[in-house]
matplotlib code that plots the C-alpha trace (Angstrom):
import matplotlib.pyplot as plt

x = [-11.4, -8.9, -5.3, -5.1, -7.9, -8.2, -11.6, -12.1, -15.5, -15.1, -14.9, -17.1, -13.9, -12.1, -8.0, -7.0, -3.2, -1.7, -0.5, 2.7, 4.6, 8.4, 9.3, 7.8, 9.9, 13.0, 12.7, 11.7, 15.0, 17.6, 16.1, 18.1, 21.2, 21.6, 22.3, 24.7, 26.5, 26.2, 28.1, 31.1, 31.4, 31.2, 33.5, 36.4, 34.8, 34.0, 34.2, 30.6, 29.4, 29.7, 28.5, 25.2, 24.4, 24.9, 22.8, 20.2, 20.2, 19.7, 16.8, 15.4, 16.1, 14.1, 11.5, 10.5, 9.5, 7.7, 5.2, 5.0, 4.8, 2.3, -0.3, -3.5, -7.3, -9.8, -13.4, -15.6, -19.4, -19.7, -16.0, -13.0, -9.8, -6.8, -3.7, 0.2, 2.2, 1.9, -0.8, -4.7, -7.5, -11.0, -13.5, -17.4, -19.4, -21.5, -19.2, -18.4, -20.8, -18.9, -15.5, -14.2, -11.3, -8.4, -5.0, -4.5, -1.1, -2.3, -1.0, 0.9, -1.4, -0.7, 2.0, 1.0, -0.8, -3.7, -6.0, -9.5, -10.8, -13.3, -15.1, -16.4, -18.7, -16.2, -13.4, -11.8, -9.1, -7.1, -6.4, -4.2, -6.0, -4.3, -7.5, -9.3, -12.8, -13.3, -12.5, -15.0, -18.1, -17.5, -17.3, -20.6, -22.2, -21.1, -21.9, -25.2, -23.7]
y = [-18.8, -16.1, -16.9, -13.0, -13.1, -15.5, -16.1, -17.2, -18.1, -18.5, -15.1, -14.0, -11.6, -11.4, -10.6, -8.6, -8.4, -5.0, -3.7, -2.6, -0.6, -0.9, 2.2, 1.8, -1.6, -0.4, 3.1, 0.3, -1.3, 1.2, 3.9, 2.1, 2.9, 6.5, 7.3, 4.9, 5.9, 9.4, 8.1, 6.9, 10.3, 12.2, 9.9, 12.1, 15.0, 13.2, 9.2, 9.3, 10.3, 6.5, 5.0, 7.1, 6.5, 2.8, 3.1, 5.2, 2.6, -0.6, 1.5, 2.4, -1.1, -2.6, -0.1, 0.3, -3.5, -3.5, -0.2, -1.5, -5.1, -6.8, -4.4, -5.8, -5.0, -7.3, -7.0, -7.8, -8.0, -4.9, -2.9, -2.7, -3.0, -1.5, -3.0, -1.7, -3.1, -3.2, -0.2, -1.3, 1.3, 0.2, 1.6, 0.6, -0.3, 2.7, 5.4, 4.9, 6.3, 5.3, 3.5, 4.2, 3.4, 6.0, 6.6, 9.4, 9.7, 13.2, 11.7, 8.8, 6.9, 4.1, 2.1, 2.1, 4.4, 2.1, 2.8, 2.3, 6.2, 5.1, 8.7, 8.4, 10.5, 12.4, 12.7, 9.6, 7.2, 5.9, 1.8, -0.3, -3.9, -6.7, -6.7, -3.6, -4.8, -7.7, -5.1, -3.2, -5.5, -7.0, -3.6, -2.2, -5.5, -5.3, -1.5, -1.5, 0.4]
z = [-9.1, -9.9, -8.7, -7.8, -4.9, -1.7, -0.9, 3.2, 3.1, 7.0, 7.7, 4.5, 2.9, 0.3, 0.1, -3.1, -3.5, -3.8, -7.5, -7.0, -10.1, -10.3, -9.1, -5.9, -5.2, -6.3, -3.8, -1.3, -1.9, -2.7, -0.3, 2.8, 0.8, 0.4, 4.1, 4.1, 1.2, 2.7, 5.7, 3.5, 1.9, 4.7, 6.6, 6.0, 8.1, 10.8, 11.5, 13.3, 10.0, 8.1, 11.6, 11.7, 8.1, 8.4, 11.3, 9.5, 6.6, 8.9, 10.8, 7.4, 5.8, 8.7, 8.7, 5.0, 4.4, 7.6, 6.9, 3.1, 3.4, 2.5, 0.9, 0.7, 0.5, 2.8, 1.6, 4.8, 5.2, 6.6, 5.8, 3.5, 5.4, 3.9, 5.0, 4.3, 6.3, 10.4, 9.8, 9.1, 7.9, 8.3, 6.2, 6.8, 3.3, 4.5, 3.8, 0.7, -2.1, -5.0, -7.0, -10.2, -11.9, -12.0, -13.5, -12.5, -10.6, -8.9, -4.9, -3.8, -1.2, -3.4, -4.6, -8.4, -10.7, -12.0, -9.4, -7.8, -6.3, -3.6, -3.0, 0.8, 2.8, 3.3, 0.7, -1.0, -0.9, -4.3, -3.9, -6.4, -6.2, -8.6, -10.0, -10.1, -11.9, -9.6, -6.7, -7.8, -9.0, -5.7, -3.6, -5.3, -4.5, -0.6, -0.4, -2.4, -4.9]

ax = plt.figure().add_subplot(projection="3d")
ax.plot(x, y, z, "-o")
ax.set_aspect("equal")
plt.show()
């Protein structure tokens, strides 16, 4: 079996891991930062300046990681579940009419620019699975592709 995928045969799905590009992990990390640095140049204006930005950078160093982490893909019988973080999108097998494989970088729903475009009933979604032609063999074979 491939290292990238967990197969639970209990609950008939399959977790892909998320393909994450560097950029994206290093604005995860440094992004915290910049209010706080703001705060300490702007300290000499005001002194609530460096205390708001530190408080912006621990709300933002707690938030980030927790509407990013962990990005993952669930193949179930009957729906694709798209997970970032605290937030889940469910998708039924029945809306989606078709996947092909994309580098396009034309929007930033996800976190790296090899991508899967799954076009829906109505409109698409672009998803960065690990593995993007096992994703796919095994989404057409769900869907009835």
């Amino acid at each position: 079996m491939n290292p990238d995928l967990r197969d639970d045969t209990r609950f008939n799905r399959i977790i892909y891991p998320c393909r994450a590009n560097w950029g994206g992990v290093v604005m995860v990390t440094l992004l915290p930062l910049i209010p706080v640095i703001g705060g300490i140049l702007l300290r000499h204006w005001h002194p609530d300046f460096l205390v708001f930005g530190v408080f912006m950078g621990v709300f933002a160093a707690v938030f980030l990681p927790a509407y990013t982490l962990p990005c993952r893909y669930i193949l179930n019988s009957d729906n694709l579940v798209i997970q970032t973080g605290v937030v889940r999108e469910h998708i039924p097998l029945a809306r989606i009419k078709g996947a092909v494989l994309t580098g396009v970088p034309d929007a930033v729903e996800s976190p790296s620019a090899r991508r899967v475009r799954l076009m829906l009933d109505t409109g698409h979604r672009l998803v960065s699975p690990r593995n993007r032609k096992a994703f796919i063999k095994e989404l057409k074979a769900r869907a009835y592709l």
